[in-house]
C-alpha positions, 0 to 999 in steps of 0.5 A, a space after each residue: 585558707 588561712 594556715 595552708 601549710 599546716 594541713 600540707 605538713 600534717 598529712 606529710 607528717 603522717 606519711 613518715 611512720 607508715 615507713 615502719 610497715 614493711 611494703 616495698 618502694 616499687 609497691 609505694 610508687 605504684 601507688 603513687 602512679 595510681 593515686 595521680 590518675 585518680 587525681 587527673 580523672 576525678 576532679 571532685 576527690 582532688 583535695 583527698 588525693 592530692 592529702 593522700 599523695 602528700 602522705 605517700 610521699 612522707 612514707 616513700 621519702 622515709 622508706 628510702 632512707 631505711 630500706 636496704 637497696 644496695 648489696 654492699 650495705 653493711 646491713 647485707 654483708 655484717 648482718 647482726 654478727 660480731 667480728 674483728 675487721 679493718 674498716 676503710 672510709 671517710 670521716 664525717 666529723 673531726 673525732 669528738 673527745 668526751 671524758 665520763 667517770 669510771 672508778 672514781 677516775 676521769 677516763 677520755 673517749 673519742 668518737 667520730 661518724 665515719 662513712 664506710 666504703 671497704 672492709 677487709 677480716 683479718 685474714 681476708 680481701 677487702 670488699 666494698 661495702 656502703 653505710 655509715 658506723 660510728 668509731 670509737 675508742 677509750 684514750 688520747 687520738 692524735 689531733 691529726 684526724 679531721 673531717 674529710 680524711 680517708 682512714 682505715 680503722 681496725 677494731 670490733 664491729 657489732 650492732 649498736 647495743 639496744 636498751 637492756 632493760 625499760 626505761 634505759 636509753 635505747 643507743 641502738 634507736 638514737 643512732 637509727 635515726 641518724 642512719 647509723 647501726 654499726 658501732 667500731 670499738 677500737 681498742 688501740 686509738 694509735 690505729 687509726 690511720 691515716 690513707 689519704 693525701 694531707 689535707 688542710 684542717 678544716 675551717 671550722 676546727 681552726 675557728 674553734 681552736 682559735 675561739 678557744 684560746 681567744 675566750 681564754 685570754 687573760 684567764 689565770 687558769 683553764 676553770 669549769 667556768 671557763 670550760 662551761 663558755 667554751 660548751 655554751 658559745 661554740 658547743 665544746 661539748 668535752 665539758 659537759 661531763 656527767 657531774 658537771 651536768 647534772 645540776 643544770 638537768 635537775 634545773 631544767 637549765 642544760 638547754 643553754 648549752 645547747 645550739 637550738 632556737 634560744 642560741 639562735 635567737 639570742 645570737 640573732 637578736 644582738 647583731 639586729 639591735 647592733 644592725 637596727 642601731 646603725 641604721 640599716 634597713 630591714 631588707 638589709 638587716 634580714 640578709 645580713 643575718 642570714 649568712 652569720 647565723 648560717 656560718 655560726 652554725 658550720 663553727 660549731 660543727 652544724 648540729 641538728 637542733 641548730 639546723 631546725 632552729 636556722 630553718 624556722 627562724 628563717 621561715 619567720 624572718 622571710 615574712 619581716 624582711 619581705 613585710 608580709 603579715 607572718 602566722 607563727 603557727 603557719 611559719 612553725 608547720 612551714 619549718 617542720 616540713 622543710 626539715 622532714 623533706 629534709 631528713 625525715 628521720 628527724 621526726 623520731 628524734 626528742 631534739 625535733 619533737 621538743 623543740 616543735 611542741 615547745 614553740 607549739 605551746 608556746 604559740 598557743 598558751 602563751 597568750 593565756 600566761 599574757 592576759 594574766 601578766 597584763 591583769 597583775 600590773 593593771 592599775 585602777 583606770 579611773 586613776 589619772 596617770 599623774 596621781 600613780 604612785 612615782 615607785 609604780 612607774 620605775 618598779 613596772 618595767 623591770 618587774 615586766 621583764 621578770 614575770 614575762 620571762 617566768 610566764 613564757 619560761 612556765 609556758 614552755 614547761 607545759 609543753 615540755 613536760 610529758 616528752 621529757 618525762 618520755 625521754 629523761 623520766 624527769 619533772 622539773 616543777 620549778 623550772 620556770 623560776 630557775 631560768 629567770 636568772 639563766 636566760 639573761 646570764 647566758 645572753 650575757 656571756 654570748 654576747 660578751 664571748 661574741 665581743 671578745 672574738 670580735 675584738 680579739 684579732 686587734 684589740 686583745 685588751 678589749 678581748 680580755 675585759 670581756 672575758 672577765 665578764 663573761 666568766 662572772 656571767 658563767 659563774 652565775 649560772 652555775 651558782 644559780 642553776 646548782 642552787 636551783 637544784 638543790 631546792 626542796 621539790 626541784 625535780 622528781 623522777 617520774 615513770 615513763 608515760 604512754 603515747 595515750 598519755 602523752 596525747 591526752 595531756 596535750 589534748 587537755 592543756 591545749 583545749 582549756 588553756 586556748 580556749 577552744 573547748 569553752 567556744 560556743 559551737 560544739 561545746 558539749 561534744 568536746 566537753 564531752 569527747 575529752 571527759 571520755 578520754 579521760 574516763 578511758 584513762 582513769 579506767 586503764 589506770 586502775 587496771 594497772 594499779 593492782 599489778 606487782 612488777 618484778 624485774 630481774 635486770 642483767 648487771 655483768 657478773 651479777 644478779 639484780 632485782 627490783 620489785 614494786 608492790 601495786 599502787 603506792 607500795 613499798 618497793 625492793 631492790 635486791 643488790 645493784 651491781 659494781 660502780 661502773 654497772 650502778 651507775 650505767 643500768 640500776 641507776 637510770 633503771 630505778 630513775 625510769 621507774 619514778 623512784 625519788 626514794 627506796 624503800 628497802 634496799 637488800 644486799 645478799 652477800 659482799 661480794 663487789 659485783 654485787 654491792 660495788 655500788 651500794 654507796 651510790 644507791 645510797 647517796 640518790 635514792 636514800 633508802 628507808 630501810 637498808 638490809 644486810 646478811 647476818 654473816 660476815 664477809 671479807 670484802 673491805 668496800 662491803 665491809 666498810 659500807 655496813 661500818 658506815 651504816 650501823 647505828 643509822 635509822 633503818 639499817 638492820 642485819 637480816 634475821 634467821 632463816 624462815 623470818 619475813 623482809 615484807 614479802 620476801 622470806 629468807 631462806 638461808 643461810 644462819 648467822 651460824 653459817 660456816 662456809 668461808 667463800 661469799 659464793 657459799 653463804 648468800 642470802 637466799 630469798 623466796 617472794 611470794 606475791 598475788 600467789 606467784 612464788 620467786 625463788 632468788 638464789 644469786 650466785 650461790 655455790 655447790 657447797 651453798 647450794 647443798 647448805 639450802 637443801 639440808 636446811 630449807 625444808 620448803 623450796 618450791 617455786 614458780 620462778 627461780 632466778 639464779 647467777 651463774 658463779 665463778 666456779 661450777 654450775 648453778 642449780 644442781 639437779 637436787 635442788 631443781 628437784 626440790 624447787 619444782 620450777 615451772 620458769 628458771 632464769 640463769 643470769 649469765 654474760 658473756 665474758 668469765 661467767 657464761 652458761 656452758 653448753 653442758 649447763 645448758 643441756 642439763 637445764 634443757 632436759 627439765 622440760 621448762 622454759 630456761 631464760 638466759 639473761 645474756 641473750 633475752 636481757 632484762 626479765 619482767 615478771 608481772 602478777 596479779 590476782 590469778 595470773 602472771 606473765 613474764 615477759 623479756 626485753 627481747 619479745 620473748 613471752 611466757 603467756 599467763 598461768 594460774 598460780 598454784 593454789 
């Protein structure tokens, strides 16, 4: 068998997500005794048992991780409640220090794994409990906390939050799949406090306080750049802020920040050539190696995708060392088995799967991109080598490194593109081009950051000279990478693809650019197989293309909405939230959704939980046509946006009551609206798509609220959506009455502006379904001819209906 790993990893690889069914573990090992049997007494279905076993054993070693077994584990004794407790237990890590803007202010946070073993309420015993959470807390820790030291911690334990709305990064799963699922928000970071003996700081700390101050030797100031080294060379990670990540994302180049097979790769690769240079032999080289990149690995605090990269390079560096004829396809399932024997859960992260599917493109791509670059530098071979022109010979060399670099950085993008559009909804076209220069820049600085600490314990003059080096280096990088992103076309936000999309892709690239689909036998049929598979998703393609799609998404305080025509339509957003609520849901909602521009932008009233946000929305998605109320508003941030909007292209004042903004109608109030609070003049909206009427009504008062009634003389809706407002109720019964609902939606949170009992009980006697926000969170509303559905993040569905004619 020519690559028997591969089979071997495949059948345990499928045994992993069985784990989500939910059979009990003495069920699976009853399985498993009987599938041995099988194999012992019926010789001629070993292969297919022995398969099976393989597979079970996957799903036996990933329900064990998940499986509740223990009764002091946290899943038992917290459940999904919420409460203030005193956790006692291990820290995992040295507590990790990021800093995000909020406000327009840089604000610190630290955060760390922590190992539970006791918990205690305010006024109760501690008892045992087992599992693992995550603290966190906003502020300055004191630098006594390290890895290994017994806390205790009080703070808020909760469920670590699930995505709100689709496309939004799911912090709940993320953290599952390292087998954490309790977050402990600590408000106070003096608390955390210390029960254990002292205990020596750990060596890892040490070396990076160390290394840190050594790559800053001779630095006139602690800059970005600087900074940028410290995340690059030891995975600092306090410098990859949002901003400043940002154009490395857009160029596709924030993976060299990353510890993964590149990092690898690279450190590896400059102590053999230095080994190779002295003249040690293979052999030697190989355990030379090892143990270094092992131990580069602990100093930077033994990051997963370092682990995976440690493990197939090993993989692959066994076979040279021992000279034995090496497979990458059969080394690379070889790694992902070891690492899945290891940590199954792994399997469910985008860390594995990008970095096993990009070398898997690569491996089998790579040689079509090859034959190409051996065909552009092709001379005419009936030209004698003495008679080619003389820059031909000092010209190739170096062109061969550039375009081999673009052809395996544009190989690794084909591999990359349907996971990334899963993970970030972010194509990078031009990728290939932006790392031509990052590549060798980052080798560049490794290698001068690797000599600095090398040099910087009893050569400082040498330490500093490359640190020179190395900030130039960095500095070329980020010019490089911010320029790379600042091209027409770099990036584009794409929506999330489906698994049979994703398949499909891989099944398409891998087939024609093999060329396996081209081979003689069986040539029709797997022509054949992948023109269905594409004719099936051509077919769901245009099933889908007639659906108009509203989401109604749960922003604190306020109500959002965003709605897209079928097709290539137009798109709406009607507000966006504050600052904070911008930029945490509306902004990566909009970008989930494959938004690179907005069509039309609605701002209801001026109140800042509503429109905080519009500077941002403008500046990303630069709408076309930007619509503000008629009325005027007190509030200077609403008032100093639409200053700065007036006079530009598609900025517009609404109309008056009953005048259509595409498919929405305005409803109230007039331009004559003498009401004085935001909350009693919002603007009111009705959308009416395939037949479904949506009725918008924000968080307008009682006062506004009797305004519509006495003015608008047609309110009825399917849907009315409304926002619970700072004083009173909304949707009074006059005006439910008038609205003949057959769904009502109440945005409500749970802080000031929750829906009270006596709400809920007035809008439960109506006899429709009431949809809250705080609880089933985002609300989609999908239509089409002759029927909706609404469905919410939390699974609740209200099945179809047929319009009202």
């Amino acid at each position: 068998m020519k690559r028997p790993l591969v089979a071997v990893a495949l059948c345990y690889l499928g045994g992993i997500p069985l784990a989500l069914l939910p059979a009990p573990l003495w069920l699976l090992f009853v399985a498993a005794l009987g599938l041995i049997a099988i194999f012992i007494v019926w010789p001629s279905a070993r292969a297919v048992t022995l398969g099976a076993l393989i597979m079970l054993t996957g799903w036996v070693n990933m329900a064990r991780l998940t499986a509740t077994l223990s009764p002091f584990d946290l899943r038992s004794v917290q459940g999904s409640q919420t409460e203030l407790v005193i956790l006692r237990g291990v820290l995992c890590e040295t507590p990790i220090r990021r800093v995000h803007r909020e406000r327009g202010r840089d604000v610190w946070s630290f955060s760390a794994q922590m190992e539970a073993s006791a918990m205690r309420g305010d006024k109760g015993d501690w008892q045992p409990v087992y599992g693992r959470i995550i603290a966190s807390t906003k502020g300055d820790l004191p630098d006594t906390l390290y890895a290994g030291e017994t806390v205790e911690i009080p703070g808020t334990l909760e469920p670590a939050p699930e995505a709100i709305a689709e496309g939004l990064f799911d912090y709940r799963n993320f953290l599952a799949n390292q087998g954490i699922y309790y977050e402990l928000h600590v408000e106070d970071p003096s608390k955390w406090r210390v029960v254990s003996p002292p205990t020596a700081r750990p060596l890892a700390d040490r070396f990076c306080a160390w290394a840190r101050r050594t790559l800053a030797l001779g630095m006139p100031v602690e800059d970005e750049s600087l900074r940028l080294e410290w995340a690059l060379t030891l995975g600092w990670k306090a410098a990859l802020t949002d901003e400043v990540s940002e154009p490395f994302i857009r160029a596709s180049t924030y993976h060299i920040f990353a510890v993964d097979g590149l990092r690898i790769t690279i450190v590896s690769g400059i102590f053999l050539i230095i080994l190779k240079v002295l003249g040690v032999p293979r052999a030697a080289c190989g355990l030379v190696i090892v143990p270094v990149i092992w131990f580069y690995a602990a100093m930077t605090g033994w990051p997963a995708s370092a682990i995976r990269a440690i493990v197939m390079f090993m993989v692959v560096i066994g076979g040279w060392v021992l000279n034995r004829p090496g497979d990458l396809i059969n080394s690379l399932f070889a790694a992902a088995l070891v690492i899945l024997v290891w940590e199954p859960r792994q399997l469910f992260q985008a860390g594995f799967q990008l970095s096993f599917f990009v070398v898997l493109c690569i491996i089998l791509i790579l040689p079509f991109f090859e034959n190409l670059g051996h065909r552009l530098f092709r001379g005419d071979p009936m030209l004698p080598e003495s008679l080619r022109p003389r820059w031909r010979k000092y010209f190739d060399p170096p062109a061969r490194v550039v375009v081999e670099l673009l052809l395996t950085s544009t190989a690794a993008w084909l591999g990359s593109i349907p996971l990334v559009a899963w993970y970030f909804h972010l194509v990078t076209p031009l990728s290939g081009p932006a790392n031509v220069p990052a590549v060798p820049l980052c080798a560049g600085v490794l290698i001068c950051n690797l000599s600095s600490l090398l040099l910087g314990a009893w050569l400082p003059a040498g330490s500093v000279l490359f640190n020179h080096a190395a900030w130039f280096l960095m500095k070329g990088i980020i010019t490089t990478s911010e320029w790379s992103a600042n091209w027409r076309g770099a990036y584009f936000y794409l929506p999330m693809p489906g698994w049979f999309t994703i398949a499909l892709y891989y099944a398409i690239l891998l087939a024609v650019l093999t060329g396996w689909i081209f081979r003689d036998k069986w040539r029709i049929w797997k022509i054949s197989g992948l023109t269905l598979l594409a004719a099936v998703w051509c077919g769901l393609w245009i099933w889908e293309r007639p659906v108009t799609r509203i989401t109604i998404l749960p922003l604190q305080r306020a109500l959002a909405v965003y709605a897209r025509a079928p097709g290539a339509g137009p798109d709406w957003l009607i507000n966006c939230g504050n600052e904070v609520q911008t930029e945490r849901i509306v902004k990566p909602f909009l970008q989930a959704q494959g938004v690179n521009r907005l069509d039309n932008f609605i701002l209801t009233h001026g109140a800042v939980d509503y429109t905080g946000g519009a500077k941002i929305i403008t500046a990303l998605f630069n709408p076309r046509n930007i619509h503000a109320s008629s009325v005027p508003f007190r509030s200077l941030r609403y008032r100093d946006f639409v200053d700065q909007q007036n006079g530009k292209p598609g900025f517009r004042r609404t109309p008056q009551p009953g005048d259509q903004l595409g498919p929405w109608t305005m409803l109230y109030p007039g331009r004559d609206a003498m009401l004085s609070k935001a909350e009693d003049k919002v603007l009111v909206l009705r959308g009416e798509f395939n037949g479904i009427r949506i009725l918008l009504l924000s968080d307008l008062s009682h006062a506004g609220q009797r305004a519509l009634l006495s003015q608008a003389t047609d309110l009825r809706a399917d849907v009315v959506a409304a926002a619970v407002p700072e004083k009173g109720e909304p949707l009074m019964d006059p005006l439910l009455d008038a609205i003949q609902p057959r769904v009502i939606v109440v945005a409500d949170d749970t802080s000031t502006r929750k829906a009270g009992e006596e709400l809920r009980t007035r809008l439960g006697r109506r006899k429709v379904p009431v949809l809250y926000t705080h609880e089933v969170e985002a609300i989609t509303l999908t239509t089409r001819p002759g029927q909706w559905r609404l469905i919410a993040r939390d699974g609740t569905m209200i099945s179809s209906v047929n319009p009202n004619p």
